[in-house]
C-alpha positions in Angstrom: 0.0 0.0 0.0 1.0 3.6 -0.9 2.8 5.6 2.1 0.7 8.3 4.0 1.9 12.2 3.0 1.2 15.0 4.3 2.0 18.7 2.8 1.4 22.1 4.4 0.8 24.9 2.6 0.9 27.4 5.3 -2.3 28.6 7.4 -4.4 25.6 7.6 -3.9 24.2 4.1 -2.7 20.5 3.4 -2.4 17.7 1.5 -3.2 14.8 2.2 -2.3 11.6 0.0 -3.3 8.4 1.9 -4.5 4.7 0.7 -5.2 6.4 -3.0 -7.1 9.1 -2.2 -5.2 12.6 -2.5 -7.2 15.4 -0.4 -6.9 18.7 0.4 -7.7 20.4 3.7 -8.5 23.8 3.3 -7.3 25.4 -0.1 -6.2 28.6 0.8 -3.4 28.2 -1.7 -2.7 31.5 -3.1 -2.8 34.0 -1.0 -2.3 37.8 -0.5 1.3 39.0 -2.6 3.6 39.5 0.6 2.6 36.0 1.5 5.0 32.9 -0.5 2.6 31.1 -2.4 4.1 27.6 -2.5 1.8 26.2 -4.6 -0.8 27.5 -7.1 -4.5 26.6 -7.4 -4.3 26.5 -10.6 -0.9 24.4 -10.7 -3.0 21.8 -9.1 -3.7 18.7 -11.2 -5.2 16.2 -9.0 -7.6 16.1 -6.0 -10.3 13.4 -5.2 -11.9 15.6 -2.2 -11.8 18.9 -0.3 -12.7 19.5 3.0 -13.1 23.2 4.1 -12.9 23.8 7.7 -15.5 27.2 7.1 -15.7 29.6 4.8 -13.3 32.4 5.5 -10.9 34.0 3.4 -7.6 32.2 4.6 -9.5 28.6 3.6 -12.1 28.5 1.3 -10.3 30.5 -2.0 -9.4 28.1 -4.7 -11.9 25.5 -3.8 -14.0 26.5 -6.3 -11.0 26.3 -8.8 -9.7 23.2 -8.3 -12.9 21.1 -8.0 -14.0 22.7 -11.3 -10.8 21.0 -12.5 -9.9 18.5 -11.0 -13.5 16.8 -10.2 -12.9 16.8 -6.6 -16.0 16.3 -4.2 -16.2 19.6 -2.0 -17.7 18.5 1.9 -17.8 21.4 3.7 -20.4 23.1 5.9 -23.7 25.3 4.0 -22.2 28.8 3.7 -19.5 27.0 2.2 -21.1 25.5 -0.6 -23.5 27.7 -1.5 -20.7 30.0 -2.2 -19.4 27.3 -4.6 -22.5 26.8 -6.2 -22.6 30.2 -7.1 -18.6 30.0 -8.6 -19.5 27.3 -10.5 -18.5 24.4 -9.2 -21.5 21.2 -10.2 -24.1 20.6 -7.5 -23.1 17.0 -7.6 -19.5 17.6 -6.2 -21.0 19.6 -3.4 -21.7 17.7 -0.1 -23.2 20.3 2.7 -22.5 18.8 6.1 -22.8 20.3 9.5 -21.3 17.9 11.8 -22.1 14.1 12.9 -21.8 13.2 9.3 -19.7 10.0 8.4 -19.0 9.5 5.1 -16.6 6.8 2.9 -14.3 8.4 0.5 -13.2 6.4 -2.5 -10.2 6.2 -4.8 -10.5 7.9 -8.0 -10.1 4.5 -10.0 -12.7 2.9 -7.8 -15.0 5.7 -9.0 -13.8 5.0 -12.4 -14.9 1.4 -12.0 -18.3 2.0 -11.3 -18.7 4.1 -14.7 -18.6 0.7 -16.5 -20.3 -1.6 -13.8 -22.8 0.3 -12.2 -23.9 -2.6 -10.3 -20.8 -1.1 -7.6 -22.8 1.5 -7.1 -24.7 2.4 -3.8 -28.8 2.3 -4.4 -29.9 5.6 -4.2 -32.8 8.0 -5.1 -33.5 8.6 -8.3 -31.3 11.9 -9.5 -29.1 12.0 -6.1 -25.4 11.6 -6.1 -24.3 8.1 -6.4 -21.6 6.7 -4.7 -19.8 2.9 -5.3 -20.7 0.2 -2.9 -19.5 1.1 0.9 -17.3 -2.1 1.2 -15.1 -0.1 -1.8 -14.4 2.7 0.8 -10.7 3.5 0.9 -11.2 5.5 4.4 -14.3 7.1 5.8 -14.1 10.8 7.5 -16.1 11.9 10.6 -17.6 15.5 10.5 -18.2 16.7 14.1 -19.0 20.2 15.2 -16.6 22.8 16.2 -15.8 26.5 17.4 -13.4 29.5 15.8 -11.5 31.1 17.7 -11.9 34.5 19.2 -9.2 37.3 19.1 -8.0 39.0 22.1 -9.3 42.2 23.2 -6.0 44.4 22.3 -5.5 42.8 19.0 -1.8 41.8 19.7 1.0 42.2 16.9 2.5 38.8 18.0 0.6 36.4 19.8 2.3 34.0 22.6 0.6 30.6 23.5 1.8 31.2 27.0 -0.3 35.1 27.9 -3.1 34.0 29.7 -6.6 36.2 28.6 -9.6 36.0 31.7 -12.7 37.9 31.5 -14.4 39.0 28.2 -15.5 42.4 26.7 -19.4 42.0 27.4 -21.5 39.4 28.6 -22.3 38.2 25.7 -19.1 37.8 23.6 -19.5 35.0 21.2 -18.3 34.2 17.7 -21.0 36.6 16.1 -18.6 39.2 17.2 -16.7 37.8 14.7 -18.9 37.4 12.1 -19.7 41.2 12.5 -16.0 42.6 12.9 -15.3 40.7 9.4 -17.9 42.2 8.1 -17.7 45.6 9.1 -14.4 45.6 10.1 -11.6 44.0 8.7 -13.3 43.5 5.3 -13.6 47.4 5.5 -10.4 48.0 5.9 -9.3 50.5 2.9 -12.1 52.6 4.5 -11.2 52.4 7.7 -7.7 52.3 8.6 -5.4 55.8 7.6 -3.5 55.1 4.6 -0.1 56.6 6.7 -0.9 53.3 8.6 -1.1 50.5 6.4 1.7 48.4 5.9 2.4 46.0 2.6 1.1 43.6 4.5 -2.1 45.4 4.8 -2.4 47.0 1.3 -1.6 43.3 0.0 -4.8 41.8 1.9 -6.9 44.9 0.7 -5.9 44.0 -2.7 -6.4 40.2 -2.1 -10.1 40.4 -0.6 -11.2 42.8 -3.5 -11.1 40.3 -5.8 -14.0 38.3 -4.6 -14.9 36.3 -8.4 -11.0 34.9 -7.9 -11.0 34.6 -4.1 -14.8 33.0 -3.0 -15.2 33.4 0.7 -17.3 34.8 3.3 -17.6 37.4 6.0 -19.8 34.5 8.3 -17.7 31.0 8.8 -20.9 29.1 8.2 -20.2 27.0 11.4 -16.4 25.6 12.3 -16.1 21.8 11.1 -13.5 19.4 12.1 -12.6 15.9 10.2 -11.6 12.9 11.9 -10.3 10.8 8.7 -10.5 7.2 9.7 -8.6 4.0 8.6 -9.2 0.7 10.1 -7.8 0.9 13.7 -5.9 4.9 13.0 -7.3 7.9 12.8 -5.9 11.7 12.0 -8.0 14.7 13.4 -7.9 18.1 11.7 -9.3 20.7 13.9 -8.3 24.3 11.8 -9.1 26.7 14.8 -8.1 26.4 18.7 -11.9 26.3 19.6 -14.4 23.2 20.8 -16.9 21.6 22.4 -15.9 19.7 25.5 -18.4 16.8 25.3 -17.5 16.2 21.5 -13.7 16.0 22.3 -13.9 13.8 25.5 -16.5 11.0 23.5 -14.7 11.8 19.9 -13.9 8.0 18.3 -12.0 6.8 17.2 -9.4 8.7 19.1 -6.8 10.3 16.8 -3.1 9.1 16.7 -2.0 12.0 15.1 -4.4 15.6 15.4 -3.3 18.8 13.1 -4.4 21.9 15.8 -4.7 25.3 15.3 -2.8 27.7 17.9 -3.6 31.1 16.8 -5.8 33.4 19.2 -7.8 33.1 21.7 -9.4 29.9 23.0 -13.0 28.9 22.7 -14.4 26.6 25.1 -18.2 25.5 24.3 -18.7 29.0 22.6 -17.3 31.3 25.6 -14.3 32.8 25.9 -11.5 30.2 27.3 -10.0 31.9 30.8 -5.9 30.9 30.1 -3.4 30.6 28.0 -3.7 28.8 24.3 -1.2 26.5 25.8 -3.4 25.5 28.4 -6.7 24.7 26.0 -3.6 23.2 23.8 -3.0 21.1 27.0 -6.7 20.1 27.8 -7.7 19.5 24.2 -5.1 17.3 23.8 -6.3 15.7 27.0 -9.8 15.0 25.4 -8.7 13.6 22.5 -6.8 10.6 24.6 -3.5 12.2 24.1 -2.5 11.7 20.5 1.0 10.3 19.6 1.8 13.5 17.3 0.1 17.3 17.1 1.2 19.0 14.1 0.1 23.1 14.8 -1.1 25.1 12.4 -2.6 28.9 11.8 0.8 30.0 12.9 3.0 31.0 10.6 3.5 34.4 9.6 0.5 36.8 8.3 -0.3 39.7 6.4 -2.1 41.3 9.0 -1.5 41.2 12.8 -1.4 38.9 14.3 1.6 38.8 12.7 2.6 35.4 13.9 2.2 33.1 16.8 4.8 31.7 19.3 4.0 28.4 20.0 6.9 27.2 22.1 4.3 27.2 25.6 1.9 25.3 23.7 4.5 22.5 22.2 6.0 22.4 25.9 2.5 21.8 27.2 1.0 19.1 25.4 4.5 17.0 25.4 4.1 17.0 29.5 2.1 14.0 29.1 5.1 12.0 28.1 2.8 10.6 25.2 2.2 13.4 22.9 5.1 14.7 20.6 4.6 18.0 18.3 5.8 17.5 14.5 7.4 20.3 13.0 6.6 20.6 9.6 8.0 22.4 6.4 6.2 24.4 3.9 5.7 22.2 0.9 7.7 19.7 1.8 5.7 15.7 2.3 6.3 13.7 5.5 5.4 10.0 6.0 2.7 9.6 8.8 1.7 6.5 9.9 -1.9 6.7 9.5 
């Protein structure tokens, strides 16, 4: 059987090549022009699935681009797809999901197979998506439910995974704070910031987010997702924001042996602001999740708008206390062998 890669792109974007099946998580590919763009959506010739963790603009550009090309199958939450619906991409590559879902995922020759035998084929409706016989599953993924983060009050230019953030700015502080200071906020940003105080940085996101036919995202992240890709007796957990909901983590199976983990911000904890540092969520998530062999971080490199990166040393020191759990340090475009 084929090895197990795994690329990073930067932010939250991989790819994932296991047991035939090449996948990409998140396809924020090119990005805004102070950022390295390692590899191009359009350069990409081959995917068999996307998964989108939500629908903001460092994850769901180029989605739209490479299914149309490729023939990939899109699962990602409503907001999500609607937006690709509207770019283009065929309603039959489109799989809304809102967490609970489980779903087999098939190689592209299995696929292929089915064309000329269509007794391999699942019995469906008639005029719903068809899918080959479940016993021809490669792997199957597990959708569950899960939280964005939320940004400290003073907007830091560096973020460490050691500061610990208590209290909140109202009552009522919640992710629809975020929803409204993308819209009205960050995604107004030419208008509001004085043009003496933009950096490239800035004035290269400005440019990046006007182009919304090219770069298909949204102000509202249509509802975090995370993916627990399953095979056999292993599991990998991709959770793109350092957010979640207790009682999903804890009963999670199968437990992940490897979880990729976003560090960036602060934490969410059942949809309230986490009192501590990222480290210490790091720490406690890791906890839930039966303490996974490897965490692989991600949302942490550098930005083009502060945050301008995020220290994760606390958070690595953290979750290796257990004397189980070991962070992988990854490379930008460069494939490691995990044993999934």
């Amino acid at each position: 059987m084929d090895k197990t890669t795994l690329e990073w792109f930067g932010a939250t974007t991989y790819r994932l090549r296991i047991r035939g099946v090449t996948i990409f998580l998140d396809t924020w590919l090119d990005r805004p022009s102070v950022l390295k763009t390692y590899l191009a959506a359009d350069d990409v010739q081959e995917a068999d699935y996307i998964f989108i963790s939500h629908a903001h603009f460092d994850h769901l550009p180029g989605a739209d681009r490479i299914a149309i090309k490729t023939g990939a199958i899109v699962i990602a939450n409503g907001e999500a797809v609607n937006l690709l619906r509207e770019a283009g991409v065929p309603d039959h590559q489109l799989f809304p999901v809102q967490g609970g879902e489980r779903i087999p995922l098939f190689t592209r020759e299995t696929w292929n197979k089915t064309k000329a035998d269509p007794l391999l084929l699942s019995p469906g409706l008639p005029g719903a998506p068809k899918r080959p016989l479940d016993e021809l599953a490669a792997l199957a993924v597990h959708v569950w439910p899960s939280l964005h983060c939320m940004m400290p009050a003073d907007h830091p230019e560096e973020i460490d995974t050691a500061t610990v953030y208590t209290g909140s700015a109202s009552p009522y502080s919640c992710t629809l704070d975020t929803t409204i200071g993308m819209k009205h906020g960050l995604l107004r940003m030419a208008e509001l910031m004085p043009p003496e105080k933009l950096t490239p940085g800035h004035r290269s996101f400005i440019e990046y987010i006007s182009d919304r036919k090219r770069n298909v995202f949204s102000h509202c992240d249509g509802g975090q997702l995370m993916f627990n890709f399953v095979t056999g007796e292993k599991a990998l957990l991709w959770s793109a924001h350092l957010g979640g909901y207790e009682g999903i983590l804890r009963e999670l199976q199968p437990k992940p042996d490897i979880a990729i983990m976003a560090i960036a911000g602060r934490a969410n904890l059942n949809g309230r602001p986490f009192d501590g540092s990222a480290a210490e969520f790091a720490s406690l998530k890791v906890g839930w999740l039966g303490s996974p062999s490897q965490i692989i971080w991600c949302l942490h490199d550098e930005a083009c708008i502060p945050p301008w990166r995020i220290h994760t040393g606390a958070a690595t020191k953290a979750v290796e206390e257990n004397g189980k759990t070991k962070v992988l340090t990854m490379d930008f475009a460069q494939p490691v062998e995990i044993d999934i």
